[in-house]
N, C-alpha and C positions, 0 to 999 in steps of 0.2 A: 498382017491384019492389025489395024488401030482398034483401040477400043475409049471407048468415051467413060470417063470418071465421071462420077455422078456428081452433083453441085448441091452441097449443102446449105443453108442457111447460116450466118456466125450464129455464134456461142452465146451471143449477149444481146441477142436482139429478139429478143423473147416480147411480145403482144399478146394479151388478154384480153378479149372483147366479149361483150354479152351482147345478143338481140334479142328485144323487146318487142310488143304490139298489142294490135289486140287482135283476137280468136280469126283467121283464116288470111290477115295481112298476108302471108306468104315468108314466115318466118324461117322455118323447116326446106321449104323449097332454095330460099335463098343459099342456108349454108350448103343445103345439098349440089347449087350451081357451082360455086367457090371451090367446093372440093371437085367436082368435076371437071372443070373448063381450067383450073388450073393443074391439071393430071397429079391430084396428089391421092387417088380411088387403084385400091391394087388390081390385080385383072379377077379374083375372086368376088371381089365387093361388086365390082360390073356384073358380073356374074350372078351372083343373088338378088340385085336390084332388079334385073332384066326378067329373072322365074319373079321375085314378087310381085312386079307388074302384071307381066301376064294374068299372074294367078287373081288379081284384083280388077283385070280386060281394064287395065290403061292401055291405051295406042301406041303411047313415049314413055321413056323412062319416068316414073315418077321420083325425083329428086329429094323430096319431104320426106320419103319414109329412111334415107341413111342416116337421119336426127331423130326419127320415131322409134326408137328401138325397141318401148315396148311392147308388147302382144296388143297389149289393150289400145295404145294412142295408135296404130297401125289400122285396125280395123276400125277405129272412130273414126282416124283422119284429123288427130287432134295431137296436142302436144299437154302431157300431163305430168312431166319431171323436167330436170333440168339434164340435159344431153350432153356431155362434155365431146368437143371431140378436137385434135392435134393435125394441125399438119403445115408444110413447110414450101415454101417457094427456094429461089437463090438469094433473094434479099432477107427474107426474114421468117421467121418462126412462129407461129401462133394457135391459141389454145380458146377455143370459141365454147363459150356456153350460150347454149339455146333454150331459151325461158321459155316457162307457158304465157298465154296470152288470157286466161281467163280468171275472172277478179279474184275468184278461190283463191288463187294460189300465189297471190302477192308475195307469199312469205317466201317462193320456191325465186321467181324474181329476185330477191332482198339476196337470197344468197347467189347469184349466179352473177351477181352485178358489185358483189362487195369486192371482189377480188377484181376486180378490173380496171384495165387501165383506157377502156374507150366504150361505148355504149352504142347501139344501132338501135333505132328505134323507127319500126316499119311504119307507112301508113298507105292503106289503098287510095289510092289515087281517086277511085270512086266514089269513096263515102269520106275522104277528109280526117279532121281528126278526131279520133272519137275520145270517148270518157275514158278508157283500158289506156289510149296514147298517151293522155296526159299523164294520169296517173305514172305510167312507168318514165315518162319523162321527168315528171316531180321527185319520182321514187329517186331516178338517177343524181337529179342535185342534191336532195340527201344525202345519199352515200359518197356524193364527191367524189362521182370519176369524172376524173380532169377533160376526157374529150366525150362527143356526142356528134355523132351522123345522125342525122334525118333521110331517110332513106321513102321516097315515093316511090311506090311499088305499084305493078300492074298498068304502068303506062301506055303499054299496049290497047290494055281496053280501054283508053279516052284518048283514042287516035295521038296518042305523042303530043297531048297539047302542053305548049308550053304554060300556058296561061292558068293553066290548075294548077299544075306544077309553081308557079307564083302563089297563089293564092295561097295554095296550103302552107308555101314558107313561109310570108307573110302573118298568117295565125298562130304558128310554131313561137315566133320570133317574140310576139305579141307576149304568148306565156313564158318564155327563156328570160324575157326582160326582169322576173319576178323571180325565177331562179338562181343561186351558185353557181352559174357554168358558163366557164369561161372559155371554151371553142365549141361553136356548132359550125356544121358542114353539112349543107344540103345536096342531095345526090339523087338525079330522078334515073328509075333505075323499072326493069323489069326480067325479074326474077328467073320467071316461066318459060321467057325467049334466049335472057344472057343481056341484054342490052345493058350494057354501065355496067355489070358485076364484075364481071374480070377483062373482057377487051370493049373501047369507048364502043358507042353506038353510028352506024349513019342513019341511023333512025331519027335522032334529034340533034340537028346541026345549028340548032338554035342554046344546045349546052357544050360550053369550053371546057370543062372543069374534069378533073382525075374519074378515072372508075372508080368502084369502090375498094377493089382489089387495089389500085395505085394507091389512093387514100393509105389504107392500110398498111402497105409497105412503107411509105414516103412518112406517115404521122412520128411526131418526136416525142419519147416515152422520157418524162420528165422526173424524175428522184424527188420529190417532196417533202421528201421524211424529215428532211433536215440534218437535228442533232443527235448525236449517236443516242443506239437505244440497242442494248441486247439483251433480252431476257432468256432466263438459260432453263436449260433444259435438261441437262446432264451434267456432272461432276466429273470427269475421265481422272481415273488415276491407276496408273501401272509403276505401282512399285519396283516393280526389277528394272524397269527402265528408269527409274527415278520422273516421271510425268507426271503433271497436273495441269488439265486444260479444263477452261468455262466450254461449252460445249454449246451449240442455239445457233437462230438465224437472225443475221441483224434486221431490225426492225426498223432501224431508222437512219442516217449519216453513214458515215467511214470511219474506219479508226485503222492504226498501224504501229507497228513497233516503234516505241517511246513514248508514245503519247498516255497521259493520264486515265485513268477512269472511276468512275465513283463507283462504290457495292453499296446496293438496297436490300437489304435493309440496315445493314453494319452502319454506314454514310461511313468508310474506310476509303484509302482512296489506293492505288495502286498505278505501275507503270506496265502497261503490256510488255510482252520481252519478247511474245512472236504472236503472226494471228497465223493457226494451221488450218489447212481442208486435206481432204482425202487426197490431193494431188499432189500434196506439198504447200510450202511455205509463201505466204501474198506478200507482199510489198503494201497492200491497202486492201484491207476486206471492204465490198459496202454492202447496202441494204439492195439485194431479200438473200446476198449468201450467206451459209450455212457453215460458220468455222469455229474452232476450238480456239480461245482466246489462255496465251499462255503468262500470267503473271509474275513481278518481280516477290510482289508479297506473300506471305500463307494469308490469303482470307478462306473462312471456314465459306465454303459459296455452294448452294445445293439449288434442287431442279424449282422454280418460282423464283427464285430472287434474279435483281435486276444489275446489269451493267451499263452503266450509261453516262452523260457528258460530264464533267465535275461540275461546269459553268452555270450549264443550267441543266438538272436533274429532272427526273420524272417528278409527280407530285405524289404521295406518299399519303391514299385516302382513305378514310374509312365509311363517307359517305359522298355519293354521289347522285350528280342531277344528270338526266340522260333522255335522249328520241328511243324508244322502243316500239319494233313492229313485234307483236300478237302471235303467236305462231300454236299454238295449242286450242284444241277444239272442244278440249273436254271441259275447262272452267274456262273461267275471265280472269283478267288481273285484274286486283285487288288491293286498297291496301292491308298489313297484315300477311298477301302471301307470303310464303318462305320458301325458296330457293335455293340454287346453286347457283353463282357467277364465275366462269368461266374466263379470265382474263388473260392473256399470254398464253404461260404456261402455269400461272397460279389459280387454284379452284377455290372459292372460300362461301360460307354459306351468308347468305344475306336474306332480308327483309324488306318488305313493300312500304315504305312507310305514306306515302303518298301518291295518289294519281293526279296530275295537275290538268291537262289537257289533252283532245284530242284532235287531231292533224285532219282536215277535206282533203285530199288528196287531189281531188281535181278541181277544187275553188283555193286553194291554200288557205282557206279560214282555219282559225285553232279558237276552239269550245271550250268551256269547263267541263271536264266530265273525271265522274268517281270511279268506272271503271273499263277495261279493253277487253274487246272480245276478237277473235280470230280476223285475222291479215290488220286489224285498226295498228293506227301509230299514232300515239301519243308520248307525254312527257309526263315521267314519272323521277322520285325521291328514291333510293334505295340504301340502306344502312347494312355497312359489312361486319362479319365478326373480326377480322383482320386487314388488315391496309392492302391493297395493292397499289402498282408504284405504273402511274396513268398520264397520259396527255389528253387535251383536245380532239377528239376525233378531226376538227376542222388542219390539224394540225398534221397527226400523224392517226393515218386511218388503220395503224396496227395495235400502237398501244390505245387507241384512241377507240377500239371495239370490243365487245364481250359478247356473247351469250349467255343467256340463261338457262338454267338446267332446273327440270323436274326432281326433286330427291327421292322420288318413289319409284320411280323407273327409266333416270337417267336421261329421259327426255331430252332434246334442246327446243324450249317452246320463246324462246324471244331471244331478237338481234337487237346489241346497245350499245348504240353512239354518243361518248360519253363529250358533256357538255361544260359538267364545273363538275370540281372535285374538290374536298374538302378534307 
C-alpha cells in the first residue's frame, strides 16, 4: 500500500495580504471561497460551517461566517474586527487579514493592511465604486503596500458583463494615477459561485488573465527594506558558555559574518562574528528573520537600541513630522497632548506639539486643521523626551512606523508614518 506525503508550501514564501471594501462587497465570503476551494478547511471546520448554516436556514454553505468569528458580526452578517487567518497551497504560504468595511473602523483597516505585502480591494460589480473603496484604496498608498488587486465581485449578478467590469477599472485607474502604487491588477471574480477565485471561469471567456488564487501564488514579494536595520530587543548573555548575542528581527537589508555595523546610540562600530537563529548558524540573516547578532566587540547594547548599516545609519530624532490615523474615541488629538511612542523596540514619551493638517480620504485634499478626532488622518509635529534612531516610512515601513500609546491605560490610539525626522 502507497501512501501520499502531504505537499507543503517552502519556507520562505510567506504572503501577507489584506481585503478591503465596503460593508457587504463580499469580503468575508471571498476569503471563506479560497479557503475552501483550495481544501485548506479541516473536516471539523466543514462540519461547524454546515450546523452554522442550517442554524441561520442558509440553503449552501455560508462561506463569510469562517472570517466572522465573532458572536456579534455572525448574527449581524457583518465584519467588525480584523480576522486573521493562515493557510497554505504547494506553492506558497499565506496569512490573510480580513478588514471591516465600515468607515468606523478605518483604524481596524490601518492595522490589518500595515503588515502587508499585497491589498484586495472588493468592489460590487453593481454599485461601482463607492466612497468606503476609495478610501481603503487611498488608505493602502499610504501605507505603501507595494501590490493592489481590484477585485470585481458579484459578477454573476450583472450577467458576466464584460463592459462593467471595464468601466469600473477604468475609474479605479483614474484614482491609482493620484496614488503610490506601483502594481494594480484587476481581476473580475465572483465570490458566491467560485468563478476567478481559485479555478479561471468559463463564465467569462472574454478574461485571459490569472484567478485570484494564481495571482497570489505567482505575485513576487519584493525586500524594500534595503539597508540593514536591527533593532534589538534582547541582550543574551550566558556566562558559563561565555555568550553574547544582539537578539531582534531584522527590519531592513542582510548582514553576515564580517561585515561592519553601527550601535545607536554609542555610533561604536563593530564586526559581526556570527548571525545565530534557533536552528543554527546563517551564512546571511535578512529582513523579517529573527537572529542573535554575535559581535567582535564588548558594546554595552540593551533592548531599544539600534544595529544598523555604518554607511548610512538610521537618523537619531528627537522630533518628528509624521501621517497619523486617529484611533482613540474618547478625546481628539491635540496639540499639547502627551503620549507614549511606541518605535521598534524603544517606548519614550512624547508631545503633540503641532496639528498641521488633515487628509479627505476619498478627494485626497489636505485642510488646515487643529485637531483629529477618531479614524481622521492627518499630519502632525511630535517632540520626544529621547531620540529614537528612524527612517522614512517611504523607505522602510518598519523603522519608518510607531504607535502611539495612551499613558493612562496603555492604550494604542494612533499609527505613525514617520515623514522627517530631526
Amino acid at each position: 500500500m502507497t501512501t501520499t506525503e502531504p505537499v507543503f508550501a517552502p519556507a520562505d514564501s510567506l504572503l501577507r495580504f489584506a481585503t478591503a471594501g465596503a460593508v457587504d462587497d463580499g469580503k468575508s465570503t471571498l476569503i471563506g471561497r479560497l479557503l475552501h476551494d483550495s481544501k485548506s478547511l479541516l473536516a471539523d471546520q466543514l462540519e461547524q460551517l454546515e450546523v452554522a448554516s442550517k442554524e441561520r436556514g442558509d440553503e449552501q454553505l455560508d462561506l463569510a461566517m469562517l472570517t466572522d468569528g465573532l458572536r456579534a458580526e455572525r448574527e449581524q452578517g457583518i465584519t467588525i474586527d480584523v480576522a486573521h487567518r493562515y493557510f497554505e497551497t504547494a506553492r506558497r504560504a499565506f496569512i490573510i487579514a480580513d478588514t471591516p468595511g465600515h468607515a468606523q473602523y478605518t483604524r481596524n483597516m490601518v492595522t490589518g493592511a500595515s503588515t502587508a505585502d499585497l491589498a484586495i480591494v472588493l468592489v460590487d460589480a453593481r454599485n461601482g465604486l463607492t466612497e468606503q473603496s476609495r478610501r481603503h484604496a487611498v488608505l493602502a498608498g499610504l501605507l505603501r503596500v507595494p501590490q493592489l488587486v481590484l477585485a470585481v465581485n458579484k459578477m454573476d449578478l450583472v450577467g458576466y458583463d464584460e463592459s462593467v467590469f471595464r468601466a469600473i477599472v477604468r475609474e479605479f485607474a483614474t484614482l491609482t494615477e493620484r496614488l503610490d502604487l506601483r502594481e494594480v491588477t484587476a481581476i473580475p471574480i465572483s465570490a458566491l459561485r467560485g468563478d476567478n477565485v481559485v479555478d479561471r471561469s468559463a463564465a467569462m471567456p472574454w478574461y485571459d488573465g490569472p484567478s485570484l488564487l494564481e495571482h497570489l501564488e505567482q505575485v513576487e514579494v519584493v525586500d524594500e527594506t534595503g539597508l540593514f536595520r536591527l533593532p534589538v530587543q534582547y541582550a543574551i548573555r550566558a556566562q558559563e558558555q561565555d555568550y553574547r548575542g544582539c537578539a531582534g528581527q531584522i527590519a531592513g537589508g542582510s548582514i553576515a559574518p564580517g561585515e561592519q555595523v553601527l550601535h545607536l546610540p554609542s555610533g561604536m562600530r563593530s564586526r559581526v562574528v556570527a548571525v545565530d537563529t534557533a536552528d543554527g548558524e546563517l551564512e546571511r540573516g535578512r529582513a523579517p528573520q529573527s537572529v542573535a547578532l554575535r559581535l567582535a566587540e564588548d558594546i554595552d547594547v540593551g533592548r531599544g537600541d539600534v544595529l544598523c548599516s555604518v554607511d548610512q545609519p538610521s537618523a537619531a530624532a528627537e522630533e518628528l513630522t509624521a501621517s497619523v490615523c486617529w484611533m482613540s474615541p474618547k478625546a481628539p488629538l491635540a496639540p499639547g497632548t502627551r503620549l507614549l511612542l511606541k518605535h521598534t523596540t524603544r517606548v519614550v514619551k512624547a508631545i503633540v506639539t503641532e496639528v498641521r493638517e488633515r487628509l479627505d480620504v476619498t478627494t485626497l485634499e489636505r485642510r488646515p486643521a487643529d485637531s483629529l478626532v477618531l479614524n481622521d488622518i492627518g499630519e502632525i509635529t511630535v517632540r520626544l523626551a529621547q531620540p529614537v534612531f528612524c527612517d522614512p516610512y517611504e523607505r522602510n515601513r518598519f523603522t519608518g512606523g510607531a504607535v502611539l500609546i495612551d499613558e493612562s491605560n496603555h492604550a494604542t490610539v494612533g499609527a505613525v508614518l514617520i515623514t522627517e525626522a530631526r
